[in-house]
C-alpha positions in Angstrom: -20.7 -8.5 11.8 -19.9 -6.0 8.9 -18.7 -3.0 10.7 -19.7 0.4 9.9 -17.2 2.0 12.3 -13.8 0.4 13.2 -12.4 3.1 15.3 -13.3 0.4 18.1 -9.9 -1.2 16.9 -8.0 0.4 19.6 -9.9 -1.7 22.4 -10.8 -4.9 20.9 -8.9 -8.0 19.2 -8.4 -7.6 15.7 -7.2 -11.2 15.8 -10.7 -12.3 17.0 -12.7 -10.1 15.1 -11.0 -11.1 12.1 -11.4 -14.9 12.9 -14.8 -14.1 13.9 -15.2 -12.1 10.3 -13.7 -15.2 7.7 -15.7 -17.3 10.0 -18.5 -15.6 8.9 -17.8 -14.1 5.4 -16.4 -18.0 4.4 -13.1 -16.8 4.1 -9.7 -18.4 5.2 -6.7 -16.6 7.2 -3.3 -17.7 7.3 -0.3 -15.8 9.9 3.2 -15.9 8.6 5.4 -16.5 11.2 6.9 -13.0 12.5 10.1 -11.7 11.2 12.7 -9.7 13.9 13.8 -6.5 12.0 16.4 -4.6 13.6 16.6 -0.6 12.6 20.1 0.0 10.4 21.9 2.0 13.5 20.4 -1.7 15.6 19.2 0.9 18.0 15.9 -1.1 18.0 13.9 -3.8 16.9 10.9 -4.6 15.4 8.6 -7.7 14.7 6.8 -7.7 11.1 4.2 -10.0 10.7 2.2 -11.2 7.2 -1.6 -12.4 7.6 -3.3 -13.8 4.4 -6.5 -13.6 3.4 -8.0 -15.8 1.3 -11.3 -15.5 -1.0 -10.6 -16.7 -4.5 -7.4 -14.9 -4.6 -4.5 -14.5 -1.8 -4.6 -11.1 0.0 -1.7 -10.5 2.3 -1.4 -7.5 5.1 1.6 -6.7 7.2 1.9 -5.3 10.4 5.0 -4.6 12.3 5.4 -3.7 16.4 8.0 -4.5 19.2 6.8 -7.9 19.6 5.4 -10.9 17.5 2.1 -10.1 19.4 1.7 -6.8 18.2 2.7 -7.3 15.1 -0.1 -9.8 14.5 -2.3 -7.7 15.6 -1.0 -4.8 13.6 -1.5 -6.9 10.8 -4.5 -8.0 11.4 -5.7 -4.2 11.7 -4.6 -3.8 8.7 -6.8 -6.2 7.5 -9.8 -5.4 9.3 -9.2 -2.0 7.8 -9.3 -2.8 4.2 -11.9 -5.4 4.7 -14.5 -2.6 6.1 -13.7 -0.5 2.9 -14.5 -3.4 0.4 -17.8 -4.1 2.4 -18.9 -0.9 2.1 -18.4 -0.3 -1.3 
C-alpha cells in the first residue's frame, strides 16, 4: 500500500489507512487521548489529538478539529502525510 498520491485523504479514513499501513510496514500506533482546547477569548473550542508512531524510535503527529473524531483523524493525516514523504525518498 505505499501511496504515490494522498490527495485521496479527503474521502478516505486516515485512521484505517494508517492501521492498514503499520499493519503492513510492521510498525505500531498509539492515540493519545484528545485534549479540549478552548481559543483565549473561549469563543470556541478545539479537540487536539497525539498519534504515535513507532519504528525504532517514537514519532508523534498532532492533529486538532472541533471534535475528538476529527482530531484523530487530523492526526492521523498528519501522519499519513509524512509517512508518504519518507517512502518516497
Amino acid at each position: 500500500m505505499l501511496m504515490q498520491d494522498i490527495s485521496y485523504l479527503q474521502s478516505a479514513d486516515p485512521n484505517k489507512m494508517l492501521r492498514e499501513l503499520a499493519e503492513e510496514q510492521k510498525f505500531k500506533i498509539e492515540y493519545l487521548d484528545p485534549t479540549l482546547i478552548s481559543s483565549s477569548s473561549g469563543s470556541s473550542q478545539e479537540y487536539h489529538s497525539i498519534v504515535a508512531l513507532s519504528f525504532d524510535t517514537m514519532i508523534l503527529f498532532m492533529g486538532k478539529g472541533t471534535s475528538k473524531s476529527q482530531s484523530k483523524k487530523c492526526a492521523s493525516e498528519c501522519a499519513l502525510q509524512c509517512l508518504n514523504a519518507m517512502l518516497q525518498s
